[in-house]
N, C-alpha and C positions, 0 to 999 in steps of 0.2 A: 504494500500500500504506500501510495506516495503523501506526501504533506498535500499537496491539493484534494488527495479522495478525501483524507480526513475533514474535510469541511463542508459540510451535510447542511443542506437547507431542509429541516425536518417537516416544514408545513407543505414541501413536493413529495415526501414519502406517502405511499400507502403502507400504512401501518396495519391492516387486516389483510396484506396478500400472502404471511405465510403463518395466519390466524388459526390453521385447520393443521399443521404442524404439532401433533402431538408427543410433543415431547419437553412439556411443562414451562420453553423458552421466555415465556413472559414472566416466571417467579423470579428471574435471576434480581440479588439486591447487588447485585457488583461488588461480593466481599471480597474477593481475589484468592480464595484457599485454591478453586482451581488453578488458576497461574502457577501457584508456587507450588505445585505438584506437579505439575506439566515437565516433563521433560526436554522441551525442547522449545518452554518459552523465550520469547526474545528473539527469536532467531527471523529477521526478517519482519520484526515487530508485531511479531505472532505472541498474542493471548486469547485463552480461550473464552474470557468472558467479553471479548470485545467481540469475536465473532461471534456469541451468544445472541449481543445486544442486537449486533445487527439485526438478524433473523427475528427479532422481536420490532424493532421498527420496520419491518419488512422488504430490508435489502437486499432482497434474495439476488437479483443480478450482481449484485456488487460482488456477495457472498463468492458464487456460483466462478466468477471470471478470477476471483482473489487464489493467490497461491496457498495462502495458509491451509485452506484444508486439507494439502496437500504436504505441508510441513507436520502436519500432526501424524504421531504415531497410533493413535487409536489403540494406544496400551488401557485406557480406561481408569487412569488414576483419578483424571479430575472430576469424571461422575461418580468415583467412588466416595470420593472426599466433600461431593455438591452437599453444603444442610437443605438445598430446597432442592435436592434428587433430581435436578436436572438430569436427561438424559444426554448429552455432549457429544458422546461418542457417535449415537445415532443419528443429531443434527450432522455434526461432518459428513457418517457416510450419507445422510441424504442430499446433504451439496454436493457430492461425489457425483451422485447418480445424474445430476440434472447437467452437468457437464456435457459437452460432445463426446462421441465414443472418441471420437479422432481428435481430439483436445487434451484427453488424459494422458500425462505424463507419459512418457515416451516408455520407458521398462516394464509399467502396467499394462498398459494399454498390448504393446506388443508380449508380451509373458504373458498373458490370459489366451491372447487372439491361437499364439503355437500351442497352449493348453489345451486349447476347446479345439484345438485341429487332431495335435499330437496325442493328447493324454498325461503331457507335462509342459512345465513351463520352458523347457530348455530344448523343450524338442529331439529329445534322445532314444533315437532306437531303440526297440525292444530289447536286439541281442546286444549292442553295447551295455545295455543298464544289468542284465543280466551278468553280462563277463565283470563289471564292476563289483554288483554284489558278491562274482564269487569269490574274486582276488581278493575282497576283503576278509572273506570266510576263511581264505587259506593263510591269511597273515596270522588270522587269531589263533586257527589251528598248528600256528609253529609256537605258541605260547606254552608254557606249563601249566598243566590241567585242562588245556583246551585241542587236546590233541585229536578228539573225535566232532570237533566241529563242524558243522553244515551250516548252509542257509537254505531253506527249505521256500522253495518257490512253487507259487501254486497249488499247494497243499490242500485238498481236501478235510475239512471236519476239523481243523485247526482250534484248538481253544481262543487263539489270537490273531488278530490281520490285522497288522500294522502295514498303513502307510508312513510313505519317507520325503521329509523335506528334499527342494532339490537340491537346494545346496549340499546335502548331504553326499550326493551324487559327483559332485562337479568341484567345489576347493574342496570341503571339509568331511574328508571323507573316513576317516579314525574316527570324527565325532559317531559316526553308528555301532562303533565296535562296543562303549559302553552298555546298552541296553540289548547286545545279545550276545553280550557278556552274563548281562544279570538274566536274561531270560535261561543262558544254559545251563548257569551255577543250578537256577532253580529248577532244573526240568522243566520246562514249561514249552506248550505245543504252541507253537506257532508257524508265521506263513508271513511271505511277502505276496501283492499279486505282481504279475511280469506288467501288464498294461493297466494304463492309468491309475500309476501309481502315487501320484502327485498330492503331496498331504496340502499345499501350499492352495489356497483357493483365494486367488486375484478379484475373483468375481467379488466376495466381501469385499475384500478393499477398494476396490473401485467403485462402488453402487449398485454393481450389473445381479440382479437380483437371479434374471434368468441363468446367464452365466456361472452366478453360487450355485442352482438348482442343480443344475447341470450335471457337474464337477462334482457334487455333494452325490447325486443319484449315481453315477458310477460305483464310486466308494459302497454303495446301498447295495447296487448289482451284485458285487464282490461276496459283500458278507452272504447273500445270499445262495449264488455258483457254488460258491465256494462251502458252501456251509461254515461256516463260522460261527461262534460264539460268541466273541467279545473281540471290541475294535478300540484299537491304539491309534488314536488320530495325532502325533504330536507336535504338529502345527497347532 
């Protein structure tokens, strides 16, 4: 926001255009505990009770074309922290959604569109993701006490189906060995699926509601294919 946006002639506002906005925007008293929870106030003169206000004097364009909601992590601290329960998180992503598909930040925007093509956001072959999973099967299995290690792909009747962040995939890829570490200390049955396995859903963060459906209903297919139990989403 520039020093000129900030200077609102509020008698050209309509103030009832985003009246029907349910998400209690009009309690906010302007105490600032969200700010100082926010993590990533300040940054481009991003607070979250100023884009509150907005949305309460009904600056939905303003909102909508403003980067900030775009700086917010939508980690949820400051609607945890709201005493009038505002819901913050969900005004963001509803400014998300009112955006152009083709206006959203470049990494979203395109990470969703190769998801909803591929089945992830990075666009990775099935057998590439596969030989990744296994190379890392065979690193832990050179470990002490993990010398009968597998990754069990596609597994029928699994008590577990875990999807995997992609980053998991692609830099940080020892961060998976902890949690099948503790799944094999424990016994525990578990299962990857080979296609759409992408725990990551853009579609939330963006607004694209259809898009979350989407990506969520896969994940749904799975447990059911597959028979599954119980699902480790940990995104």
């Amino acid at each position: 926001m520039t020093e000129a946006d900030k200077r609102v002639n509020l008698d050209q506002l309509d103030h009832d255009s985003c009246r029907s906005w349910d998400y209690s925007q009009d309690f906010c008293v302007t105490c600032g505990i969200c700010s100082s929870m926010c993590p990533v106030s300040g940054i481009d003169d991003f607070d979250p009770r100023k884009l509150v206000r907005m949305i309460s004097l009904g600056m939905e364009n303003e909102a909508v074309d403003s980067r900030w909601p775009w700086i917010c992590t939508m980690c949820g601290k400051c609607e945890a922290s709201c005493p009038m329960e505002i819901k913050i998180s969900s005004i963001v992503r509803k400014i998300r959604s009112l955006r152009e598909r083709d206006e959203v930040p470049g990494i979203l925007h395109k990470g969703l569109e190769t998801a909803l093509k591929t089945g992830n956001n990075l666009g990775l072959p099935k057998e590439d993701f596969e030989f990744i999973l296994e190379d890392v099967a065979e690193e832990i299995a050179e470990e002490p006490s993990f010398e009968n290690f597998t990754v069990e792909i596609d597994k029928k009747g699994a008590n577990i189906l875990t999807t995997i962040h992609n980053k998991l995939v692609n830099t940080h890829t020892d961060d998976l060995k902890h949690w099948w570490k503790i799944f094999h200390a424990a016994g525990e049955d578990w299962t990857v699926p080979s296609e759409n396995w992408e725990g990551t859903n853009w579609g939330l963060f963006t607004g694209d509601d259809e898009a979350m459906k989407k990506m969520s209903g896969r994940i749904v297919d799975h447990m059911k294919n597959l028979g599954a139990k119980n699902l480790l989403w940990p995104e």
